[in-house]
C-alpha positions as CSV (number, residue, x, y, z in Angstrom):
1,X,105.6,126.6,110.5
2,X,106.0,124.8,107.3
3,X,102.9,123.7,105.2
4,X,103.7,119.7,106.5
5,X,104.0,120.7,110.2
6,X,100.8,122.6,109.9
7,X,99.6,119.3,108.2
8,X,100.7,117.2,110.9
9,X,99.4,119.5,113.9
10,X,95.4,119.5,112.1
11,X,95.7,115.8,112.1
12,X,96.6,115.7,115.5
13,X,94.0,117.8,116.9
14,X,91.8,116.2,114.8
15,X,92.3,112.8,115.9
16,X,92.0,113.5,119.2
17,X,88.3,114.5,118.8
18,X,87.3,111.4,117.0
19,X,85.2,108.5,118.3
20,X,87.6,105.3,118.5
21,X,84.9,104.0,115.9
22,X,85.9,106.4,113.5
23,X,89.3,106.6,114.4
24,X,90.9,103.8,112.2
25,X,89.0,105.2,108.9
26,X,90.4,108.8,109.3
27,X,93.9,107.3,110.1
28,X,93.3,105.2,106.9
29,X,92.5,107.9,105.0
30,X,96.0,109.4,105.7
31,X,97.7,106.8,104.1
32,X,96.0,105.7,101.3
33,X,96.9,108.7,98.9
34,X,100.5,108.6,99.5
35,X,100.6,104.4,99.1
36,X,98.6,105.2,95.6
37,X,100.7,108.0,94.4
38,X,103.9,105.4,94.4
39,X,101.9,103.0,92.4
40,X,100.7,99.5,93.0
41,X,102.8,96.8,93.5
42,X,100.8,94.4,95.7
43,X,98.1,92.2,95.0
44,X,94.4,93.0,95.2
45,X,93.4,92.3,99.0
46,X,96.9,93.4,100.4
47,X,95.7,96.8,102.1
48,X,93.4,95.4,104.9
49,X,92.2,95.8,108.0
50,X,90.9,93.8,111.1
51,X,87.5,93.9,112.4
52,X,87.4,92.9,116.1
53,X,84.9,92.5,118.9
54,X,85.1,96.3,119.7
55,X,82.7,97.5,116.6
56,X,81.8,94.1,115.1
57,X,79.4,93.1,118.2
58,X,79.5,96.3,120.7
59,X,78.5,99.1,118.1
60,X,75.2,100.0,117.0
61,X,74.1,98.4,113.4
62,X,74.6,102.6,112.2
63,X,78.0,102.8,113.6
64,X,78.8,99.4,111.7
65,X,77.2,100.3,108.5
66,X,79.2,103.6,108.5
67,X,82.8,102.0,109.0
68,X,82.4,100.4,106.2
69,X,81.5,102.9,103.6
70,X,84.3,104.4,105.8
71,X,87.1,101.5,104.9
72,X,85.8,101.2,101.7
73,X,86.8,104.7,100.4
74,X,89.8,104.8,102.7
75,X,90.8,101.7,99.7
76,X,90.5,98.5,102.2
77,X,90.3,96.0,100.4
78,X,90.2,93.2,102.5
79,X,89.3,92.5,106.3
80,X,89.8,89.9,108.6
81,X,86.4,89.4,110.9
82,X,85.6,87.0,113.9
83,X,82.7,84.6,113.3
84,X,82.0,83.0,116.5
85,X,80.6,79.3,116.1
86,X,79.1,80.2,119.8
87,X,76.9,82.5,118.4
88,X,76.1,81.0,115.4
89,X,75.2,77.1,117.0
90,X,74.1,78.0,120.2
91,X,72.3,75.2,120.7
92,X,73.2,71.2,119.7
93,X,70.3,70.5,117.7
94,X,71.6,70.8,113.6
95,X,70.5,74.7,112.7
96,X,72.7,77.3,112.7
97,X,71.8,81.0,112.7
98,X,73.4,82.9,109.7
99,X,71.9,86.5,110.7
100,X,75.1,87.8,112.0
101,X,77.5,86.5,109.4
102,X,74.9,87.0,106.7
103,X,75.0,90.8,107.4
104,X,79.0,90.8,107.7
105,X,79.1,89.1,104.7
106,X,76.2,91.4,102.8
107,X,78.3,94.4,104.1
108,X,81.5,93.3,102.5
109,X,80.4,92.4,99.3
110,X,78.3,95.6,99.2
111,X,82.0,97.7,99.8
112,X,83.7,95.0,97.4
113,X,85.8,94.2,100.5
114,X,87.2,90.6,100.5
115,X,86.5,88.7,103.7
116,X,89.1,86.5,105.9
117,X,86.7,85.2,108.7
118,X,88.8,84.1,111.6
119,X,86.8,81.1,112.7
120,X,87.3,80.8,117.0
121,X,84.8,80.6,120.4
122,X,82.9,77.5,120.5
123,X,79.1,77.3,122.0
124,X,78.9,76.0,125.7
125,X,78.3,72.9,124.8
126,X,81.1,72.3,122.8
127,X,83.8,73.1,125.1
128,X,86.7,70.7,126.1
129,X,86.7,72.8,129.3
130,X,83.5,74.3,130.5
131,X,83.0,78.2,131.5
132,X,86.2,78.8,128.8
133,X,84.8,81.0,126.2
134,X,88.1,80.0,124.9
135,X,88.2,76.9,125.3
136,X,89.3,74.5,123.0
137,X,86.5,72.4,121.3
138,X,85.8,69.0,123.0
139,X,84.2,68.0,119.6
140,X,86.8,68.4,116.5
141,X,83.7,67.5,114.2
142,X,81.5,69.5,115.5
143,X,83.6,72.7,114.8
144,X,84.6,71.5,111.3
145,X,80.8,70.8,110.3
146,X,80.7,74.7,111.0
147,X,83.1,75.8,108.9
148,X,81.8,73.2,106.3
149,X,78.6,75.1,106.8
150,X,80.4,78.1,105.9
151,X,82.0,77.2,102.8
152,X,78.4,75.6,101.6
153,X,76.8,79.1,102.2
154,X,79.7,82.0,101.7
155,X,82.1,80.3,99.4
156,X,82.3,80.0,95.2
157,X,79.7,77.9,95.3
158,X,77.7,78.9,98.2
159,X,74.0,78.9,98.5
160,X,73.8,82.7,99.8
161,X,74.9,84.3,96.9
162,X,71.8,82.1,95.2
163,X,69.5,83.6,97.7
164,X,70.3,86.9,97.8
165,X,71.0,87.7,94.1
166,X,70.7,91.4,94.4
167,X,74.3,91.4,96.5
168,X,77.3,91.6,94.7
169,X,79.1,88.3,94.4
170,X,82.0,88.3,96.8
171,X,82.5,85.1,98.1
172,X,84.7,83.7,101.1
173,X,87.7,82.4,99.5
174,X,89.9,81.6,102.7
175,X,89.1,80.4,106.4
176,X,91.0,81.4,109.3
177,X,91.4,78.3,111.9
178,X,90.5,79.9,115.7
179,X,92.9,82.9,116.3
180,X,96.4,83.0,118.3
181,X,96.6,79.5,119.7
182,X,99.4,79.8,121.5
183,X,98.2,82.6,123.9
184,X,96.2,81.7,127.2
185,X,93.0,84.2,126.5
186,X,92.8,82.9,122.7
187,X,93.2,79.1,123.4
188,X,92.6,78.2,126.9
189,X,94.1,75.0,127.6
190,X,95.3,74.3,131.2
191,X,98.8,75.6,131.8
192,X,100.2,72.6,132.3
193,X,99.3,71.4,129.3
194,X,101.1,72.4,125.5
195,X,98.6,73.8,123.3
196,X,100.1,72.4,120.1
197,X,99.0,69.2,119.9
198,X,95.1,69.9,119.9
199,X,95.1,72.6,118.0
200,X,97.3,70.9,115.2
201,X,95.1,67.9,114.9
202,X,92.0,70.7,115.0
203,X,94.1,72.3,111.8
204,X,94.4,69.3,110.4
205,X,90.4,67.7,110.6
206,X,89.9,71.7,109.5
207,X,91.9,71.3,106.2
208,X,90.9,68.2,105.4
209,X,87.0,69.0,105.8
210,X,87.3,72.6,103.8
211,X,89.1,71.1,101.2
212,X,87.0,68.5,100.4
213,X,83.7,70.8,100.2
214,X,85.6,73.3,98.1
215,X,89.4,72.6,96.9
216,X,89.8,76.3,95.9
217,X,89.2,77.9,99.7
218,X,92.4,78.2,101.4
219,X,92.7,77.4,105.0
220,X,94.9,80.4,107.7
């Protein structure tokens, strides 16, 4: 057996005996050194990953903390995360609760990974179409207010990186408008209906509202 089949049976059998939470850094750790050895020819940010419901809300706070040291010196440099509004506004009465998305956000910077928070599942009471996690928003303001919250606290400018001075500056430089419109599960219209009228005027009240609280943050 040559010295790269012998490479590629270890990293097999290792594999297989891996957690799925630790899975993606071990596979990432694979890759990097080749990518590097060729030399770099992308921007910073290009090599990222995405951060989905399996660890971000059904891991332990350990598990969590881990995967990110774990990307970090696997060379991510960038990773796109769901903030739920759901969670965040759970109730209609003006406060929002930051302790998730503070923690992503103190996480990332921490790691000096960039953050693309994909912006989707609006609270109970602001749902076009009731018992839809889904569901579209019934109040376009409402769900741009959010992510006007979001730029006032995470972006350039934001008032987290005043209150917590001890973590690294890092701040969200781009907004992701909900996530994969056009499928059923993501954007749960009725399937009669089309689903891109609504969600292009929602794009458009989004851009709008972003770039007027911060010109520089780009809108996905």
């Amino acid at each position: 057996m040559t010295r790269a089949a012998s490479r590629v049976s270890s990293v097999r059998s290792g594999l297989a005996r891996l957690a799925p939470a630790g899975l993606l850094a071990a596979t990432l750790a694979l890759v990097v050194p080749s990518s590097a050895l060729a030399g770099r020819s992308v921007p910073h940010g290009f090599f990222g990953m995405n951060w989905d419901q399996e660890i971000a809300f059904r891991s332990s706070s350990t598990t969590r903390t881990a995967q990110w040291a774990n990307m970090a010196s696997a060379g991510v440099e960038s990773v796109r995360i769901p903030f739920f509004w759901g969670n965040a506004q759970r109730v209609n009465d003006g406060s929002t609760d930051y302790s998730w998305t503070d923690q992503a956000v103190t996480l990332a910077a921490e790691h000096g990974i960039e953050l693309l928070p994909e912006v989707t599942q609006a609270p109970e009471w602001a749902r076009k179409y009731p018992g839809k996690p889904y569901s579209p928003p019934s109040q376009d303001a409402a769900y741009t207010r959010y992510l006007v919250d979001l730029v006032q606290r995470y972006g350039p400018n934001g008032s987290f990186w005043v209150s917590h001075p001890t973590v690294p500056k890092l701040p969200v430089r781009a907004l992701q408008i909900w996530n994969e419109p056009a499928e059923y599960y993501q954007w749960s219209v009725p399937r009669n209906k089309d689903w891109a009228p609504p969600y292009g005027k929602l794009l458009r009240k989004s851009y709008t509202a972003i770039k007027q609280t911060d010109p520089s943050v780009k809108v996905v």
